[in-house]
C-alpha positions in Angstrom: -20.8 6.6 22.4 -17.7 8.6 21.9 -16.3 10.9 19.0 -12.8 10.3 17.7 -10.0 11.6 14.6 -7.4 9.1 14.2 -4.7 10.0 12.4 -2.5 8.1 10.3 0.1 8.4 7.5 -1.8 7.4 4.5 1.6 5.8 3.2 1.7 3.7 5.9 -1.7 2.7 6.7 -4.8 4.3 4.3 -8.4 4.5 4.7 -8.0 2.4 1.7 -5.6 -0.7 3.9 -8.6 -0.1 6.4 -10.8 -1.1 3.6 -9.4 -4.3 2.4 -8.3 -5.8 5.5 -10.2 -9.3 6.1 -13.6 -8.6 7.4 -12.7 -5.0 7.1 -11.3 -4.9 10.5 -6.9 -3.8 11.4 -5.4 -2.8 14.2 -4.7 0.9 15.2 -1.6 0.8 16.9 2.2 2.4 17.0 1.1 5.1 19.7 3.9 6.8 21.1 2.1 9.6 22.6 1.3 9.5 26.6 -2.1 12.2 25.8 -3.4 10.3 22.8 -2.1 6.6 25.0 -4.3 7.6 27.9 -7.5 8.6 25.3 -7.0 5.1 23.7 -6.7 3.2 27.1 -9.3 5.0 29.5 -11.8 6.7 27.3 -11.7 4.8 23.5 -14.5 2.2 23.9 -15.9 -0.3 21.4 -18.9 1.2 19.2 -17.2 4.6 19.2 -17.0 6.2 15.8 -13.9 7.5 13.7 -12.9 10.3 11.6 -10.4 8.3 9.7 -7.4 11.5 9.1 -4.3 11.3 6.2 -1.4 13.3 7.9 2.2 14.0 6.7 1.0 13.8 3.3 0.3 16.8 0.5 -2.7 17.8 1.4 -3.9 16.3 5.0 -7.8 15.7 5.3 -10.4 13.7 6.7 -10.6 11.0 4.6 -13.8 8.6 6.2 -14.6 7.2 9.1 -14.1 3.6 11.0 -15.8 2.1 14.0 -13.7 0.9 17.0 -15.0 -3.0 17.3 -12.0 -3.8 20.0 -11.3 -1.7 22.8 -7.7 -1.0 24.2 -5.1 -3.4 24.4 -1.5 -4.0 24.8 0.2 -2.9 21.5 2.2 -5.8 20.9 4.6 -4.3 18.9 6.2 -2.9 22.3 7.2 -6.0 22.9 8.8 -6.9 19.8 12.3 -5.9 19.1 12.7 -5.8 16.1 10.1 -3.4 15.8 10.2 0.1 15.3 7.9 0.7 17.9 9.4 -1.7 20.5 9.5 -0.1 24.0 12.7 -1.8 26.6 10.3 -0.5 29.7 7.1 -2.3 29.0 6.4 -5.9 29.5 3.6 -8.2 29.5 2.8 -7.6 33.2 3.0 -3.7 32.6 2.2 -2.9 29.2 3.2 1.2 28.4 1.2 1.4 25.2 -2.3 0.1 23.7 -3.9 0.1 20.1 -7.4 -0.8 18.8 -9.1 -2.5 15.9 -11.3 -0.6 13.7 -13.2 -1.7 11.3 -14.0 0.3 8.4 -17.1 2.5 7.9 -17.0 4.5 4.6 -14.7 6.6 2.6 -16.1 10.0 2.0 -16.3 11.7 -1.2 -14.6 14.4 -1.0 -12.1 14.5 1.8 -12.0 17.4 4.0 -8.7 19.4 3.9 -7.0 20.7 7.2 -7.1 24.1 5.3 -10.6 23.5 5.0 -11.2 22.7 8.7 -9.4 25.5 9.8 -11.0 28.0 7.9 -14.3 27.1 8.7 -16.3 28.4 11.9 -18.3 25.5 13.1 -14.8 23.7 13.5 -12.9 26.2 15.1 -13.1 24.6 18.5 -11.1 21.5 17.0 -8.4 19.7 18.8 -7.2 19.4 15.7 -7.4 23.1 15.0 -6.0 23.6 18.6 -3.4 20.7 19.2 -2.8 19.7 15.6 -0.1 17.6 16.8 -2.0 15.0 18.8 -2.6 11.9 16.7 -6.0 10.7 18.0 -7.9 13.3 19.9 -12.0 13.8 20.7 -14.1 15.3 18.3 -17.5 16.7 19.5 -21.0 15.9 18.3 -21.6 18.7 16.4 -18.5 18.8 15.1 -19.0 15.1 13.7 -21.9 15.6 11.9 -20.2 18.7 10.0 -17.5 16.9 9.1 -20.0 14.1 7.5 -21.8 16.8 5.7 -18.9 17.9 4.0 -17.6 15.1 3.4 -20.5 14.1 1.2 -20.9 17.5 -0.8 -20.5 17.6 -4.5 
């Protein structure tokens, strides 16, 4: 099992729209990246974990974590053209972009701040501390389980 942040605009898609989707489960998708395309289409497997991350928002954080129950497949809003993510290049027979379905896993209590994440030692060895831009990107073991902890503090 694999360690993942996934970020996403919260008004756009929350932990929250995670959270009420029918059986708890929505697609990941509108990756436009070709670093975070290849994570999501060679590495990303189903059973990996999630730290669910609100960017481009007031105050960015972790905000809880998902489960990836569908491994990679061909985002179909490339294909679509009327959508914002629709690609000319790809087709069906050679797809450029993938998403993933996640299904919800909990929604911490106190989300952890970037601020927070980059001022903190244990975490300085973050993609997301070191390629902030990258919006889904591996997250070590140790790293995970510090993230969890302070998640749940009071």
């Amino acid at each position: 099992m694999n360690y993942w942040l996934f970020k996403s605009e919260p008004d756009e898609y929350s932990i929250d729209d995670l959270a009420s989707e029918p059986d708890q489960i929505g697609r990941w998708d509108g990756i436009r990246n070709y670093q975070a395309r290849n994570f999501l289409r060679d590495q990303v497997a189903a059973g990996d974990s999630v730290l669910f991350y609100h960017s481009a928002c007031k105050v960015p954080a972790v905000v809880g974590t998902a489960e990836v129950v569908k491994a990679a497949y061909p985002d179909p809003a490339q294909f679509d053209p009327e959508s914002a993510y629709f690609d000319p290049k790809a087709s069906p027979e050679n797809p450029r972009w993938f998403c993933v379905d996640l299904r919800w896993g909990s929604k911490f209590a106190h989300p952890v701040a970037l601020a927070t994440i980059k001022a903190d030692p244990l975490l300085q060895d973050m993609v997301l501390v070191k390629q902030g831009r990258l919006s889904m990107q591996p997250v070590a073991a140790a790293e995970w389980e510090h993230l969890l902890k302070l998640g749940q503090k009071s």
